[in-house]
N, C-alpha and C positions, 0 to 999 in steps of 0.2 A: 504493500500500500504506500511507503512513505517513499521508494521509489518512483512508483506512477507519477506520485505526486511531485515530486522532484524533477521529472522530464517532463511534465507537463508545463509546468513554473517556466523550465527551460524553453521550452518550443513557444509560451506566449513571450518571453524575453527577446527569443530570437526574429521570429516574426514584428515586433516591436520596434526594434533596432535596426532591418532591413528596411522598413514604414521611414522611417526616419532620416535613416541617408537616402533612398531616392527623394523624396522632398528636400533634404539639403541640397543633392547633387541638381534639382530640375532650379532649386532655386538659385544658385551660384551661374549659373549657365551665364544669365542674363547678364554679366559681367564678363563672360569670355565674348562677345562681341564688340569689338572695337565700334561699332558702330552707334551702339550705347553711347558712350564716349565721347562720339562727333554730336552731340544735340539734336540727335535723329530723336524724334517720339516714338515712344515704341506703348505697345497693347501687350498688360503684363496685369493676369489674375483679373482685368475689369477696372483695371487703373491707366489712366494717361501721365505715362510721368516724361519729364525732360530733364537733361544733366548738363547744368552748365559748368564751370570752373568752378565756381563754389561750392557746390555739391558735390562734386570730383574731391577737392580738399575734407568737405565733413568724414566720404566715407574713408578718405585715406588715414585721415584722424582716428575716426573711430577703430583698421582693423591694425594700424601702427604707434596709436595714443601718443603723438605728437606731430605736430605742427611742420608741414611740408614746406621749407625754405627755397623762393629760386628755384621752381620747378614748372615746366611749360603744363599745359593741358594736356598735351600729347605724352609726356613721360609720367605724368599723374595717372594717365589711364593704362600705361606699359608696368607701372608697378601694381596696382588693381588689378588687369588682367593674369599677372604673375601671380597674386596672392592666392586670389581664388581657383586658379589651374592647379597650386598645392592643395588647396584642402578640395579640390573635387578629386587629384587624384588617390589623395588620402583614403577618402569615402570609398571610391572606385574598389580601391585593396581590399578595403574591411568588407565591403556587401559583396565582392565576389570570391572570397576565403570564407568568410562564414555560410555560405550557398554551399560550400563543397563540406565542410566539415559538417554543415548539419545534416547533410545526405549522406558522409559517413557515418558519421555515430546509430543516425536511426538505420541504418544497415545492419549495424552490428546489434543494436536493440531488438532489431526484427527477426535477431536468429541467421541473418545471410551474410556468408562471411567465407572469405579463403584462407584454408588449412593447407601447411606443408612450404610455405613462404619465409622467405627471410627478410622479406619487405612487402609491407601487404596492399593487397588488391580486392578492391569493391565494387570489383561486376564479375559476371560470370565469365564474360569475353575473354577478358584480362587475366583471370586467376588463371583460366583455363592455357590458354596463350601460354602464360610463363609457366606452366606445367603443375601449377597446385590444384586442389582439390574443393573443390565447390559445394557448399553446406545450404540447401535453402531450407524453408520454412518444415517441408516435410524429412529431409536430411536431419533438422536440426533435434526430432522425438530418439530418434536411436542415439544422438551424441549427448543429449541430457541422462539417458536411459545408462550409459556407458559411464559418462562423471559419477552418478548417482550409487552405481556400483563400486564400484573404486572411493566412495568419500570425498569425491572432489566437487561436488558439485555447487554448496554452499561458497568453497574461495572460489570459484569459475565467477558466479553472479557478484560476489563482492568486487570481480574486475568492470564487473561493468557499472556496478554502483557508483565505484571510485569512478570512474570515467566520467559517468554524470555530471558526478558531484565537480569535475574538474571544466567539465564545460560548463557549467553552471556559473562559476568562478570565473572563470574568462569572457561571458557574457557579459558578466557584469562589469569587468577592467574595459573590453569593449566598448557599453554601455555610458560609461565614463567617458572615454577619449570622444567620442563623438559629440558627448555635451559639451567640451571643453571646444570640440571646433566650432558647434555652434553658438556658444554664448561670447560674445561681439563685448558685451562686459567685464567678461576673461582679460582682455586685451592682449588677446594671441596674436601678437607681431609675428612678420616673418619669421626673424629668429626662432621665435618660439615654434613655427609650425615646422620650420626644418624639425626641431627639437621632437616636436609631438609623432613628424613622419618617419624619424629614425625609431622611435619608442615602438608605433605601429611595426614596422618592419622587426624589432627585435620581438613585439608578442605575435608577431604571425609566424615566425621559425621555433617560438616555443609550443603555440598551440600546433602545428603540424610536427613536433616529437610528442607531446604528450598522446597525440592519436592515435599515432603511429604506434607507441609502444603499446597503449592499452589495445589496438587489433590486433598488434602478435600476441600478447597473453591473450586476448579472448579466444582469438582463433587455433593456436597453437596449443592452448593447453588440454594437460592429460595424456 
């Protein structure tokens, strides 16, 4: 029970945070056009808005919290266009890493999963391909049926509890990084989003090992 409930928690977290950055990513957009920039009008959500040099300065202000000296229109809007290309492609990493690891984990929740691997594989194509052995849902009664004899079948389920519990935990560091890109109140400078895309990058190689290792003990063990 307090499983279910733990990967349920999970999967409204995840679905949640995918909601999120596409709305971020569709709302940044409108800043990767230069043309924004030129005091073109542009038709955005049901709004008529215009950007002239002043407004160019507020929002540079707002995503660098200080005051742009000596700088043309045309370079106000090349560092604007810059800012926002980092955190769409910040977004970009996190919503399509978390799209692959959520379709791993519930693979391996689902009982489907490749045995015999030294590095694992989550389709049957694949496993089959690099010559391991393919577990699906009716596969999976006899390899319970087999732990359960042997005494192993309670730590078997604790790997994938722990697995849970560890995407669960990363969800939520996730969860985080993504508020911080979007809250404008942060005053996430440049600096700082080089800072937050190195960070992204270091938890996207750690959640691709922790995956990775809990599908070889799930699938490998016994």
């Amino acid at each position: 029970m307090g499983q279910s409930v733990s990967h349920s928690l999970s999967n409204n977290l995840y679905h949640s945070i995918r909601s999120e950055v596409s709305d971020l990513i569709n709302d940044y957009k409108i800043w990767l056009n230069k043309e924004t920039c030129n005091n073109i009008t542009n038709v955005y959500r049901n709004k008529l808005l215009k950007y002239n040099t002043e407004d160019l300065r507020t929002v540079h202000i707002a995503i660098e919290n200080k005051e742009p000296l000596d700088i043309s229109k045309e370079e106000l809007c090349e560092r604007i266009i810059s800012h926002y290309t980092t955190r769409i492609s910040i977004l970009e990493k996190l919503y399509s890493n978390i799209s692959i690891w959520n379709k791993q984990i519930l693979s391996l929740n689902s009982g489907k999963m490749c045995r015999g691997l030294t590095k694992p594989e989550f389709t049957l194509e694949k496993c089959t391909e690099k010559g391991g052995f393919w577990i699906d849902s009716v596969a999976m009664d006899d390899f319970v049926n087999t732990l359960k004899s042997m005494n192993m079948y309670d730590m078997w389920k604790n790997h994938i509890k722990q697995l849970n519990k560890a995407w669960n935990d990363n969800l939520r560091k996730i969860s985080k990084t993504v508020n911080h890109i979007k809250n404008l109140e942060n005053n996430i400078t440049t600096t700082r989003l080089t800072e937050l895309d190195n960070h992204v990058d270091i938890l996207i190689k750690k959640i691709d090992s922790i995956v990775e290792i809990y599908a070889l003990l799930i699938s490998n063990f016994g």
